[in-house]
C-alpha positions as CSV (number, residue, x, y, z in Angstrom):
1,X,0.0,0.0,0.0
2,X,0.8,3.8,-0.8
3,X,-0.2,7.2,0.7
4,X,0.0,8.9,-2.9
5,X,3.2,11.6,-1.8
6,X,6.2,11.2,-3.8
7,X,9.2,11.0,-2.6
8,X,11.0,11.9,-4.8
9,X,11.0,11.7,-9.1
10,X,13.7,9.5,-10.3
11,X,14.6,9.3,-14.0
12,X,14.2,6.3,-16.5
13,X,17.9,5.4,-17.8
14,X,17.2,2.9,-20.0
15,X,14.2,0.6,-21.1
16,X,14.7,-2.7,-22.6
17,X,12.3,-5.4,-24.2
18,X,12.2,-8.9,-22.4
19,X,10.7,-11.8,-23.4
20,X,6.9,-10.8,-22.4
21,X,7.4,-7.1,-21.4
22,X,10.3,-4.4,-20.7
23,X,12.8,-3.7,-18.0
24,X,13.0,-0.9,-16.7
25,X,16.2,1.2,-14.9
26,X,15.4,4.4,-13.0
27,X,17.7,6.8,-11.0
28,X,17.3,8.0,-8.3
29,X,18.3,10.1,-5.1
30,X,16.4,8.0,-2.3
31,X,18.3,5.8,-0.7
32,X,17.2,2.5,-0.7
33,X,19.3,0.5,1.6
34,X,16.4,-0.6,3.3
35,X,15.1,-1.3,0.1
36,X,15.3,-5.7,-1.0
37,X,14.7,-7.3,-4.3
38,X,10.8,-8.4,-4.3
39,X,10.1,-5.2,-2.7
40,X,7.3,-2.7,-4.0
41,X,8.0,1.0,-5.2
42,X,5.5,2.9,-6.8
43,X,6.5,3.9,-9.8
44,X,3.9,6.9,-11.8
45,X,1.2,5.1,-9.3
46,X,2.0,1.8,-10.6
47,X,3.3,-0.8,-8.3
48,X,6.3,-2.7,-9.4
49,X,8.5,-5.0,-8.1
50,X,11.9,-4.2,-7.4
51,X,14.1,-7.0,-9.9
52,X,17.5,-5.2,-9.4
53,X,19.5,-2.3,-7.4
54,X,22.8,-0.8,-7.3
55,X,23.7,1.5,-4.5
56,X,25.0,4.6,-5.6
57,X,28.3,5.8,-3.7
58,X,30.5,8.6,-3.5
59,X,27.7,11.1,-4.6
60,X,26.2,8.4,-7.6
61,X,22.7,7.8,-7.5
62,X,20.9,4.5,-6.8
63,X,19.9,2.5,-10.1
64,X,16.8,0.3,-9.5
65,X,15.3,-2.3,-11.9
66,X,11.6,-3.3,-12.3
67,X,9.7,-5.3,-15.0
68,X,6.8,-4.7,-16.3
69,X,4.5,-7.5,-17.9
70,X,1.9,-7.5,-20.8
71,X,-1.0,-6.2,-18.6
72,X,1.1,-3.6,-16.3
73,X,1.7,-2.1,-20.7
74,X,-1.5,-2.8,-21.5
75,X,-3.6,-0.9,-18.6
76,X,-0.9,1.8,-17.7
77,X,0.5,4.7,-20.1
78,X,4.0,2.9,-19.4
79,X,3.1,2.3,-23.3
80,X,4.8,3.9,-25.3
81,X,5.5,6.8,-22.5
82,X,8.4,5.5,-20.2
83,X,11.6,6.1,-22.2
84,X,15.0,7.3,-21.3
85,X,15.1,10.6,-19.9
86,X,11.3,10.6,-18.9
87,X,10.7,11.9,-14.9
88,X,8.9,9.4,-12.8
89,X,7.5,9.7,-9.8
90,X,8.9,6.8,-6.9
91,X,7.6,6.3,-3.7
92,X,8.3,2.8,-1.5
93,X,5.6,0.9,0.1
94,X,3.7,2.2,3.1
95,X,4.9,1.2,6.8
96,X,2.8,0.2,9.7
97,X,2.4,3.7,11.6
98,X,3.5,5.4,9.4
99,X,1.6,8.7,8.6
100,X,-1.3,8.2,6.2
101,X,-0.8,11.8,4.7
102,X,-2.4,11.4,1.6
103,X,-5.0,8.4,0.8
104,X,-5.3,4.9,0.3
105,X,-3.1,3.9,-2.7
106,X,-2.7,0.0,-4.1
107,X,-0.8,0.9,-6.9
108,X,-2.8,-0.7,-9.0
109,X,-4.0,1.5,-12.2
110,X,-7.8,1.8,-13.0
111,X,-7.0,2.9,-16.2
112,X,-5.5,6.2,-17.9
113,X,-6.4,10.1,-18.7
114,X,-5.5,12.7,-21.1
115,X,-4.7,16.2,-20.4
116,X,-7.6,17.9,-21.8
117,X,-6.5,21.5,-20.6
118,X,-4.2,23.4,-18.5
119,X,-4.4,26.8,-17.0
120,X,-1.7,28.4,-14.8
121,X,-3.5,30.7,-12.0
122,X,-0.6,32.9,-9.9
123,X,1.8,30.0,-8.5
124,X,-1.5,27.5,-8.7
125,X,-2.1,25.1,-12.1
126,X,-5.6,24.0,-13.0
127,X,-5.5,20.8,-14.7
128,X,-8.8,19.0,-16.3
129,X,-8.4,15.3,-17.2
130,X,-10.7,13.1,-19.3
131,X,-10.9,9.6,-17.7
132,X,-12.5,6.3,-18.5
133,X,-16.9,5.7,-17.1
134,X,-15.2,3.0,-14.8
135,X,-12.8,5.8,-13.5
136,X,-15.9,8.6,-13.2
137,X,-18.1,6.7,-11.5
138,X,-16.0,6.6,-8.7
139,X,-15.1,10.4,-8.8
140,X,-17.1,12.8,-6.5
141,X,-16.5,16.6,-5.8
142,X,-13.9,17.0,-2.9
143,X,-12.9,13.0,-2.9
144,X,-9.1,11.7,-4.0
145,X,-7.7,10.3,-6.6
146,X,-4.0,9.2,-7.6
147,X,-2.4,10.8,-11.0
148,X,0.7,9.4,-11.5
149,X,1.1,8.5,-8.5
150,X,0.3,11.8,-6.4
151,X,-2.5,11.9,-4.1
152,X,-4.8,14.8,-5.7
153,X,-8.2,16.4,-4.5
154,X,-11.0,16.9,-7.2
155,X,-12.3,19.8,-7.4
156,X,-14.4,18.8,-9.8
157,X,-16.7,16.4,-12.0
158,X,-18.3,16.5,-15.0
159,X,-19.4,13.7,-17.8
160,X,-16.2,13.2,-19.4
161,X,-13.8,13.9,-16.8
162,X,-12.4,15.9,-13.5
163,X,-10.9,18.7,-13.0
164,X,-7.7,19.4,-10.0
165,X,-5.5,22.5,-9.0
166,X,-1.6,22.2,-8.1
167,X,-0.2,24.5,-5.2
168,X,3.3,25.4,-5.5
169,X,4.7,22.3,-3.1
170,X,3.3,19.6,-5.5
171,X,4.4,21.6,-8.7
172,X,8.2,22.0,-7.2
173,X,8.0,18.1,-5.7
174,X,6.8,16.4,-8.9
175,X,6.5,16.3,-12.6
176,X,3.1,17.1,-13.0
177,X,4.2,21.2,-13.9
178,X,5.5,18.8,-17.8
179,X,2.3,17.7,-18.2
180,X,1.0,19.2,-21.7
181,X,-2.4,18.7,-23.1
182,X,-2.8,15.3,-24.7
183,X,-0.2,14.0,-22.5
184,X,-1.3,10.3,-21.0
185,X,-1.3,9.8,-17.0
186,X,-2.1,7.0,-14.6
187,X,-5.4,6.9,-12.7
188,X,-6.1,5.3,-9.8
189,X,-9.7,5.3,-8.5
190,X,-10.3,6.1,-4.7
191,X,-10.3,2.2,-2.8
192,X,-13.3,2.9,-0.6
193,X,-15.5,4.2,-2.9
194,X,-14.5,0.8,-4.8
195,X,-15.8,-1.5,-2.1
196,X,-18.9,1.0,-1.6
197,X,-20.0,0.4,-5.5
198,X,-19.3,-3.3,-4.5
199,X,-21.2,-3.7,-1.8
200,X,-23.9,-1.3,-3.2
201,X,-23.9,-3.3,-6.4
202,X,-27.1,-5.4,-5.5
203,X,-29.3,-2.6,-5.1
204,X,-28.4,-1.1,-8.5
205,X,-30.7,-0.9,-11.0
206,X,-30.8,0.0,-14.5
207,X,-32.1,3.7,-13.7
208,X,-29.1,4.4,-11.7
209,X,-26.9,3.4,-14.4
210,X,-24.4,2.1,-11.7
211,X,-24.3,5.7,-10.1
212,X,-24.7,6.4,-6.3
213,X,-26.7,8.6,-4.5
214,X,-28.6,9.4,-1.1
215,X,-31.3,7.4,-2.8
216,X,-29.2,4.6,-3.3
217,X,-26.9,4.4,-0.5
218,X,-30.6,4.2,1.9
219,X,-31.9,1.6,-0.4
220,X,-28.8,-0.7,0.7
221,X,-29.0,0.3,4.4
222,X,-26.0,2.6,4.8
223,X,-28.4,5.5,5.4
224,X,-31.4,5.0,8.3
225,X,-34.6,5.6,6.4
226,X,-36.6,8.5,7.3
């Protein structure tokens, strides 16, 4: 599990096809002595296994390996995106006790946005997002969701997408500030509002079109009827 704030944006070195996938080599400035191989780091928001690592010394950065199979390529915007010299944003798996100062992250990818606009505001940056149904259902004004990784607030929904603003921290701490319109990013949909639609999915009928609402949410007994 993840909290959604980076720790810090390594850089892809290389990326090289393997037999079912690619391999790929980020730098980075965290050390990671703690760190084994089988170990998770979130890499963009997608969790992948650490395969390799070589300590930087004397100054060096760390190099760190992960692979990425057919479906991490196929459901991520690893495709065609990750190349050398791209920034990525790395952040290790979550500790017992450790502060929870963002949200709930798995690491695993709901599926991808595009950039649909961009609008710097003072030191602030508005950024609106097209996203996949299955993404948007799960979206509600004020609620989180991960973009590459980062733990982000909605401000924001309409019936093709969401809309989020950057203060300065998260501009100066991540890569989001490169993002230009059309530009793909990794979405991952809030967890709890995953196992609500789960457990609401019984009392979902065609008229709600797999939405919820007050409605909804008293039907299935989470709301005392009045």
């Amino acid at each position: 599990m993840f909290t959604g704030l980076v720790e810090d944006t390594g850089t892809v070195e290389r990326v090289t096809g393997t037999a079912s996938g690619e391999r790929i080599v980020v730098t980075t400035d965290l050390d990671l002595h703690d760190t084994d191989i089988g170990d998770s780091i979130a890499v963009d928001g997608v969790c992948l296994t650490v395969t390799a690592l070589e300590h930087g010394a004397g100054g060096q950065k760390t190099r760190v390996s992960f692979d990425a199979g057919p479906e991490t390529l196929k459901v991520t915007a690893f495709r065609g995106v990750v190349r050398p010299g791209r920034r990525v944003h790395l952040e290790r798996a979550l500790r017992l006790g450790d502060r929870l100062g963002g949200h709930i992250v798995a690491g695993h990818v709901d599926g991808t946005g595009t950039l649909r606009e961009r609008r710097p505001q003072g030191d602030t940056l508005y950024l609106s997002f097209t996203a996949p149904e299955t993404v948007l259902e799960l979206c509600i004004p004020k609620g989180s969701i991960t973009i590459d990784g980062v733990s982000l607030t909605i401000n924001g929904v309409d019936d093709g997408g969401f809309e989020v603003w950057l203060i300065p921290h998260t501009l100066t701490k991540t890569h989001l500030l490169d993002l230009r319109v059309g530009d793909l990013v990794n979405l991952e949909s809030d967890v709890i509002g995953k196992y609500v639609k789960r457990l609401t999915a019984p009392h979902t009928g065609a008229a709600t079109a797999g939405r919820i609402d007050e409605s909804l949410l008293e039907r299935a007994g989470f709301l005392g009827r009045r």
